[in-house]
C-alpha positions as CSV (number, residue, x, y, z in Angstrom):
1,X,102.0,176.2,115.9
2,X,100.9,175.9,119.4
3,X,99.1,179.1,121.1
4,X,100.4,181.2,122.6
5,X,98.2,181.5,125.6
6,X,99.6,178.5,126.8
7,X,103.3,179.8,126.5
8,X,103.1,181.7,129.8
9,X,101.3,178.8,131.4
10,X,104.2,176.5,130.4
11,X,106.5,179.1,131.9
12,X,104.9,178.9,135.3
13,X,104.8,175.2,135.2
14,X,108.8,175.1,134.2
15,X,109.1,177.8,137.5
16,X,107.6,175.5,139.8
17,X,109.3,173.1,139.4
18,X,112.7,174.8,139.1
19,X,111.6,176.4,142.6
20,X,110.6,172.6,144.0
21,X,114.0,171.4,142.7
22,X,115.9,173.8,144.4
23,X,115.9,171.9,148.0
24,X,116.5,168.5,146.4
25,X,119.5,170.1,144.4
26,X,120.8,172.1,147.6
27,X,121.0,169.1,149.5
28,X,122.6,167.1,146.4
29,X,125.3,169.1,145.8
30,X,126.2,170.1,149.8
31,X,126.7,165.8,149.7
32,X,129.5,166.1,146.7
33,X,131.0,168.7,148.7
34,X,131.4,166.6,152.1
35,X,132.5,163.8,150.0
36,X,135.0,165.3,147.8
37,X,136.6,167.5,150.7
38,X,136.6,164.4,152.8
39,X,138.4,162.4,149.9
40,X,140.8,165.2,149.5
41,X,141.9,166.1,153.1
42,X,142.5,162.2,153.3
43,X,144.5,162.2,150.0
44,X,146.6,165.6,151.2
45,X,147.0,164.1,154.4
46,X,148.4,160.4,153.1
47,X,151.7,162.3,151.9
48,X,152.4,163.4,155.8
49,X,156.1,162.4,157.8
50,X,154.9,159.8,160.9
51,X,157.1,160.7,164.0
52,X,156.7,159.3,167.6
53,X,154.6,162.0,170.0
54,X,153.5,161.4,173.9
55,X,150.1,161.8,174.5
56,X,148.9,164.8,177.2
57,X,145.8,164.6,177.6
58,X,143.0,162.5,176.9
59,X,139.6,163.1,176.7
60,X,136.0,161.2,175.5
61,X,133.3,163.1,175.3
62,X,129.7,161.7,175.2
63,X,127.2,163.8,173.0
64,X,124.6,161.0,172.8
65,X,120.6,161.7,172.7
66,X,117.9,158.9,172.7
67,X,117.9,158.7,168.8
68,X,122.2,158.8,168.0
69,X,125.1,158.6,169.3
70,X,128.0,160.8,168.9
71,X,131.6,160.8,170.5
72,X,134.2,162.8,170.4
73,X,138.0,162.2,171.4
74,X,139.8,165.3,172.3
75,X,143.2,164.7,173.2
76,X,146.7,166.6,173.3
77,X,150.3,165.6,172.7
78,X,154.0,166.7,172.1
79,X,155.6,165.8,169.3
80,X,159.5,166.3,168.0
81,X,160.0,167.4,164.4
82,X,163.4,168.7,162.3
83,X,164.5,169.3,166.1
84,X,161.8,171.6,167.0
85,X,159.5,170.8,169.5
86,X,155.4,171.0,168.6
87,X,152.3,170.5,170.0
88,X,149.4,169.2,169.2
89,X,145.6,168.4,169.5
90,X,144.0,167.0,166.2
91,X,142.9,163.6,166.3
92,X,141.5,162.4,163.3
93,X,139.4,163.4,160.5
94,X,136.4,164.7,160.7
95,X,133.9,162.4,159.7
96,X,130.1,163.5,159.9
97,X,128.0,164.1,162.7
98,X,127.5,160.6,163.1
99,X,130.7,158.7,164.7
100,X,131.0,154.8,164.7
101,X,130.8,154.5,168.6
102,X,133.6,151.3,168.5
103,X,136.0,153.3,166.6
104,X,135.6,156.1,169.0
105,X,135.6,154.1,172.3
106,X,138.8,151.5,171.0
107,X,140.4,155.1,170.4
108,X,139.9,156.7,172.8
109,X,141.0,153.7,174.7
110,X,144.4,153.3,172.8
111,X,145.3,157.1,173.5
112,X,144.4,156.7,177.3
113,X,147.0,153.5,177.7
114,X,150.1,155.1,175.7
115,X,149.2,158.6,178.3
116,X,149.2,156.3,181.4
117,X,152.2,154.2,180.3
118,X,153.6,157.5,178.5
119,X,154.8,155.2,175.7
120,X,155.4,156.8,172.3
121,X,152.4,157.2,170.1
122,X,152.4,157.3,166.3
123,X,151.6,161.1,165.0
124,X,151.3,162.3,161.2
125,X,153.3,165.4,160.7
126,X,152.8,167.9,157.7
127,X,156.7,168.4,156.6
128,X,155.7,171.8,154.8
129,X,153.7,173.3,157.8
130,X,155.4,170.7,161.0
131,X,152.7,172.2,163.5
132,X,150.5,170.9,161.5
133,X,149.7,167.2,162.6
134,X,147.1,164.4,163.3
135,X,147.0,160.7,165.1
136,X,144.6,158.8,162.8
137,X,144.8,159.2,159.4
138,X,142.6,156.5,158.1
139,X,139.0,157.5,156.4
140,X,136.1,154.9,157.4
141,X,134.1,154.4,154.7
142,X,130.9,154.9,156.6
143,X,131.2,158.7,156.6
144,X,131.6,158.5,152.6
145,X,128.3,156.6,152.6
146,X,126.5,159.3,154.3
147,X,127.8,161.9,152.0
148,X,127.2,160.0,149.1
149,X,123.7,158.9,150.1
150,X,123.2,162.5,150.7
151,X,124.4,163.6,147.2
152,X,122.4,160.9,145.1
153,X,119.1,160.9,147.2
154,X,118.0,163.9,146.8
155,X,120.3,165.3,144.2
156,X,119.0,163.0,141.9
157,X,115.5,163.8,142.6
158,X,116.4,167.3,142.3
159,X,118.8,167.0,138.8
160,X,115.5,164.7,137.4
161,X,113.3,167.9,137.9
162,X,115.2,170.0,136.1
163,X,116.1,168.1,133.0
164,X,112.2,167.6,133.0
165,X,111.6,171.3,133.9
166,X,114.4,172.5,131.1
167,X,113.3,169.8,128.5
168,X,109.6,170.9,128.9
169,X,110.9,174.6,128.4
170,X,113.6,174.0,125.7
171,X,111.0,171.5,123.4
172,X,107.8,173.9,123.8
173,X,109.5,176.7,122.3
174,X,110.7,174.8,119.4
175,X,107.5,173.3,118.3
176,X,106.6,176.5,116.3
177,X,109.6,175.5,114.3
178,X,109.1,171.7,114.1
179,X,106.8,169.3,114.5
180,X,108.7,166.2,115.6
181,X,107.0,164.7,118.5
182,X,108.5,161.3,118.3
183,X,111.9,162.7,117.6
184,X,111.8,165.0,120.7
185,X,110.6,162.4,123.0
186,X,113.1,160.1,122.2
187,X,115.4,163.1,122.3
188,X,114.2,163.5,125.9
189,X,114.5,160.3,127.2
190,X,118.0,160.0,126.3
191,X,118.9,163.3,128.1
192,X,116.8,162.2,131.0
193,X,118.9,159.1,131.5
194,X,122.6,161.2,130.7
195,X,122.2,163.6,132.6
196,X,121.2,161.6,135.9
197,X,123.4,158.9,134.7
198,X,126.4,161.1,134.5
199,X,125.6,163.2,138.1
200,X,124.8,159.9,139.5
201,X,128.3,158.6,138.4
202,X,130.3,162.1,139.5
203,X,128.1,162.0,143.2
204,X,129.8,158.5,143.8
205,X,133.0,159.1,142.7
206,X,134.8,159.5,146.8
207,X,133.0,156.5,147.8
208,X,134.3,154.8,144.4
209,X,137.7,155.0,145.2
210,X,137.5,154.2,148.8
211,X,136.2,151.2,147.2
212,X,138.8,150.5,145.0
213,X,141.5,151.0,147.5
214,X,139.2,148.7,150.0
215,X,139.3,146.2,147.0
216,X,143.3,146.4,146.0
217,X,144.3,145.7,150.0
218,X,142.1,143.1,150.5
219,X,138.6,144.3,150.3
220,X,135.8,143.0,152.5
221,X,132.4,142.0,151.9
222,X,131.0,146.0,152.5
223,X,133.3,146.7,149.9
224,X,132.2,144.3,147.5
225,X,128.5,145.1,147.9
226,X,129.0,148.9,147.9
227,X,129.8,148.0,144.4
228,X,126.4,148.3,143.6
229,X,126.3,151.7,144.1
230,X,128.4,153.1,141.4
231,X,126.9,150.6,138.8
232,X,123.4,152.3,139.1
233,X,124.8,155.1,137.6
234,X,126.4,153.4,134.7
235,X,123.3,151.6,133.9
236,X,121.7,154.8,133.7
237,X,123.9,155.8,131.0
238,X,124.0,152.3,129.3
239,X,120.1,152.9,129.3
240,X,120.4,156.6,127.7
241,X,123.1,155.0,124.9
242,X,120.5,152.0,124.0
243,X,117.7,154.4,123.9
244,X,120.0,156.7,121.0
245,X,120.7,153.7,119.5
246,X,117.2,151.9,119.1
247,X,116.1,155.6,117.6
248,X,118.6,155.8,115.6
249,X,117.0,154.1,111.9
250,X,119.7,152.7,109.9
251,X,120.9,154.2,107.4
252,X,120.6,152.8,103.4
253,X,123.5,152.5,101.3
254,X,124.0,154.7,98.6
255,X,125.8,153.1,95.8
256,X,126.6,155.0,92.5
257,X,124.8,153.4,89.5
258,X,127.0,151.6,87.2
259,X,128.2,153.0,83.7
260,X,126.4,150.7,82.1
261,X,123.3,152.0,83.9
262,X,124.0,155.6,83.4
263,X,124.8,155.4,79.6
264,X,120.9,153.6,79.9
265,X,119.5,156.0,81.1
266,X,120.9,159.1,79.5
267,X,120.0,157.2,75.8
268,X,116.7,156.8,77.4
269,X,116.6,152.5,76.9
């Protein structure tokens, strides 16, 4: 039975690191959030009517400092839907504070020729709400690798400290009970490995079907590498299933002794 002076110590410790977690896990989970809301205004916005729209307005506007660079389009155009005239001024989706500078330039330069030449421009309608709209609809992957960076960098860090912090809690209070070191270290191991296994998996799951749906059109060699990414986290759980299975003993047959055997023993030969 362990003393119990060194219950409240134990309970500090677990508190600590709770408390150090608490950035790593902030940070973590704001990533799942950018991705998934990225991934589902893309997916929402996949369904929309495409209708011709002049362009107004054009705009590029450079937000660049000596360490990024960061461009933004701002643009306005006129757009016909279910005979109703609309206007609008979204561009594309919003993807991070970092902005590929080529996509935003070629853009920028795209929307500037069809204004000059006031040629008909492809626009993206929503038929349920028609003044809602957009002009690109397409999701870069890079902005998914930033969020998913963000979600498995430090959220793993932060979900390792508290399956260590709530293991070291949950274990020290049953010792009183049972004394199975070897059986609780294995026991810890294995839910080490799940549990970032498993967030690992669910943090990379935007950037995992980007990838597939790079892959099914044709893929290109980013694609193919990003690969990697998604496979950490299953080896993390193939590690936590081979570490139950190498603790598991096996188990001995039973078999039921014979008749012959039984009418042995009970006559006592």
């Amino acid at each position: 039975m362990p003393n119990s002076d060194t219950l409240p110590s134990k309970n500090r410790t677990v508190g600590f690191m709770l408390l150090f977690a608490s950035p790593f896990l902030s940070a973590g989970l704001f990533g799942c959030w950018w991705g998934t809301s990225l991934w589902s205004e893309y997916e929402r916005i996949k369904s929309w009517v495409e209708v011709p729209a002049i362009i107004k307005t054009t705009e590029l506007e450079d937000r660049s400092t000596h360490k990024t660079t960061r461009l933004q389009i701002f643009a306005t155009y006129e757009y016909e839907y279910d005979k109703q005239q609309y206007f609008g001024n979204r561009v594309a989706l919003r993807s991070g504070r970092l902005n590929h500078d080529f996509f935003r330039r070629e853009s920028y330069q795209e929307l500037k020729d069809h204004r000059i030449q006031q040629t008909p421009f492809r626009c993206y309608v929503n038929p349920d709400a028609p003044q809602e709209s957009i002009l690109y609809r397409n999701l870069p992957g890079y902005p998914l690798v930033q969020s998913t960076i963000l979600a498995i960098m430090p959220g793993t860090i932060g979900v390792a400290i508290l399956t260590v912090a709530v293991g070291t809690f949950f274990f020290s209070s049953r010792r009183s009970h049972r004394n199975t070191a070897s059986d609780e270290g294995t026991t810890r191991i294995v839910v080490f490995w799940a549990t970032i296994g498993a967030y690992w998996s669910f943090a990379c799951l935007p950037l995992d079907r980007k990838i597939f749906e790079s892959i099914s059109s044709g893929g290109s060699i980013s694609a193919w590498l990003a690969i990697v990414v998604p496979l950490i986290g299953l080896l993390m759980l193939a590690r936590a299933v081979f570490f139950l299975f190498e603790s598991s003993p096996p188990q001995a047959l039973e078999c039921e002794p014979s008749a012959a055997a039984q009418l042995s023993i009970a006559t006592g030969a």
